[in-house]
Each structure stands twice: as structure tokens, then as C-alpha cells.
C-alpha positions in Angstrom: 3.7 26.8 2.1 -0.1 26.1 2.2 0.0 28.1 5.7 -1.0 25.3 8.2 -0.4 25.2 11.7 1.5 22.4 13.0 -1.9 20.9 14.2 -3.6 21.3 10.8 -0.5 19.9 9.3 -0.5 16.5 11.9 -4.1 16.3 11.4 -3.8 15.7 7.4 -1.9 12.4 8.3 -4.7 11.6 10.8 -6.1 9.6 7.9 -3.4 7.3 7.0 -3.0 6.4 10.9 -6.5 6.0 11.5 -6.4 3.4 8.0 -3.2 1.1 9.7 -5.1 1.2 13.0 -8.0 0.3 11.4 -6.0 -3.0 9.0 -3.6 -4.1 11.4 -6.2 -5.9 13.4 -7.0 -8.1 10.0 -3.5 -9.2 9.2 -3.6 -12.5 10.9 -7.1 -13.1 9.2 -5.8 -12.4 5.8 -2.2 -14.4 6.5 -4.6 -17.4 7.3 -7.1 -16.9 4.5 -4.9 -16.1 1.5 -1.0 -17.4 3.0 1.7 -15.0 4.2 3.4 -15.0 0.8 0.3 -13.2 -0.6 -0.1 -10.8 2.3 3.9 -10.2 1.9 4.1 -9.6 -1.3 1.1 -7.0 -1.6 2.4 -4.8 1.0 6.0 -5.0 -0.4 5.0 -4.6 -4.0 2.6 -1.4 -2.8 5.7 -0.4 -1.1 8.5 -0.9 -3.8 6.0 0.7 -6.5 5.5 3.7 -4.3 9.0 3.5 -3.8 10.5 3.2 -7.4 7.7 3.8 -10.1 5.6 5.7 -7.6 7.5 8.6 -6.7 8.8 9.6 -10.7 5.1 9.0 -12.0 3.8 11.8 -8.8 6.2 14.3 -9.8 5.7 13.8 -13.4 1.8 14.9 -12.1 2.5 17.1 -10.0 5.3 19.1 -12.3 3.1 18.6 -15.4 -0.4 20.0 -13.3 1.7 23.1 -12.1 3.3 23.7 -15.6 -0.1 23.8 -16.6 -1.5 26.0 -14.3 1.3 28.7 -14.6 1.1 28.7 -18.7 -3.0 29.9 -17.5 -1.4 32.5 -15.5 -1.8 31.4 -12.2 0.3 32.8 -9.2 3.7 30.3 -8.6 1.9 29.4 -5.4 -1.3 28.3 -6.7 0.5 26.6 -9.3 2.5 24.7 -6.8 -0.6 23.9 -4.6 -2.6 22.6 -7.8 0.3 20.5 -8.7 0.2 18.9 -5.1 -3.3 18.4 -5.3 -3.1 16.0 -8.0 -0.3 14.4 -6.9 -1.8 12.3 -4.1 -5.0 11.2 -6.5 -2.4 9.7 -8.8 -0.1 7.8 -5.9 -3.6 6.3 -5.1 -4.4 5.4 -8.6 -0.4 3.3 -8.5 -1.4 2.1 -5.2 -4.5 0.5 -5.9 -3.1 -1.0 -9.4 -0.2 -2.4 -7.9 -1.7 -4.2 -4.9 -4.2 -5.6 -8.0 -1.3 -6.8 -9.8 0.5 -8.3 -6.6 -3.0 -9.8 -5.3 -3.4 -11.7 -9.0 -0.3 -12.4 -9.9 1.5 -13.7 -6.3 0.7 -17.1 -5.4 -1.3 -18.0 -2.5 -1.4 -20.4 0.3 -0.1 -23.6 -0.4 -2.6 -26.5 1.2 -0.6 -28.1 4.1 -1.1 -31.7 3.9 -3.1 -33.7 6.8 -1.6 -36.0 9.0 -3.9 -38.8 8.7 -1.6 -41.6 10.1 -3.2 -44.1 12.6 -2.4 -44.2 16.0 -0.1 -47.3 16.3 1.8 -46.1 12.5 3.0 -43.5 14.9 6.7 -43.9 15.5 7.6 -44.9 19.1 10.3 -42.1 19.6 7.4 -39.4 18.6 5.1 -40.5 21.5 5.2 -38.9 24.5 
């Protein structure tokens, strides 16, 4: 449609590799800052919002922007390509909002409690 090549078209996803290459590296830093259950429930909530609210919200955009730009008189492909052009600004937009949401709103790491029991209060079968 927008007359890519297959390279041009790979290399517009170059960016979102590049970004989990770039995170995945930090996972085990944030799990032991802010507790797996936080970590979790950001990336599933990011994904389930893309998934559910995400998905009618970026057509709503992206049918709304190229209704627009055909009642100016633009050419059905131009139309189209505006529509898309908008489209991925506003599943940003939900992205960012709903990893805020999950990032207040989750619970983080619960404090593990210290062992602080002395030597001989140590049961026999637990020593080596």
C-alpha cells in the first residue's frame, strides 16, 4: 500500500526490536527493585490494554483521521495513509497511560523477613 520494499517494510520494525533488546537486559534489575508482581503486571496490563481497549480506540483514530481527510477531498490512499499515521501516536498515548496506571496501582515487593535466629536456636535436623 505505502509502496515499500520488503527491506523498508522490516526496517520500520527495526525500532521495536532494537527497544526489547535494549530492556530485556534490565528485567532482573527491575524484578529485584520493585518485585515480580509489579514488573508482571505492567507488561501484562500494556499487553491486555493493547489487546482489548487498545486495538478499538486505534481504529476509532485511524477510521475517524481518514473520514476526515476524504470529507477535505483527499485521494482514498492518502486518506488511508493519514489515518495510519495517527494510529500509532495514539497506541503510544494507551501504552504509556496504562503502564502508569499498572505501575501506581499494582503492588510492589513485599519485604521478605530476616532470619535472625542464633546459631544454636537452629534446629538440629536443618544443620548440615
Amino acid at each position: 500500500m505505502l509502496g515499500f520494499t520488503p527491506l523498508q517494510c522490516g526496517l520500520t520494525f527495526l525500532p521495536v526490536a532494537i527497544l526489547i533488546v535494549a530492556v530485556a537486559p534490565l528485567t532482573p534489575a527491575l524484578v529485584e527493585r520493585h518485585g515480580a508482581n509489579r514488573v508482571v503486571g505492567v507488561l501484562s496490563l500494556g499487553r491486555e490494554a493493547s489487546g482489548i481497549l487498545g486495538v478499538g480506540a486505534v481504529g476509532l483514530v485511524v477510521s475517524t483521521r481518514e473520514a476526515a481527510a476524504r470529507a477535505d477531498g483527499a485521494d482514498p490512499v492518502v486518506a488511508f495513509t493519514a489515518g495510519y499515521a495517527d494510529g500509532p501516536r495514539a497506541a503510544c498515548l494507551l501504552l504509556i497511560a496504562g503502564a502508569v496506571i499498572a505501575w501506581r496501582t499494582l503492588p510492589g515487593r513485599a519485604p521478605v523477613p530476616a532470619f535472625t535466629a542464633a546459631p544454636e536456636e537452629v534446629p538440629a535436623s536443618l544443620e548440615r
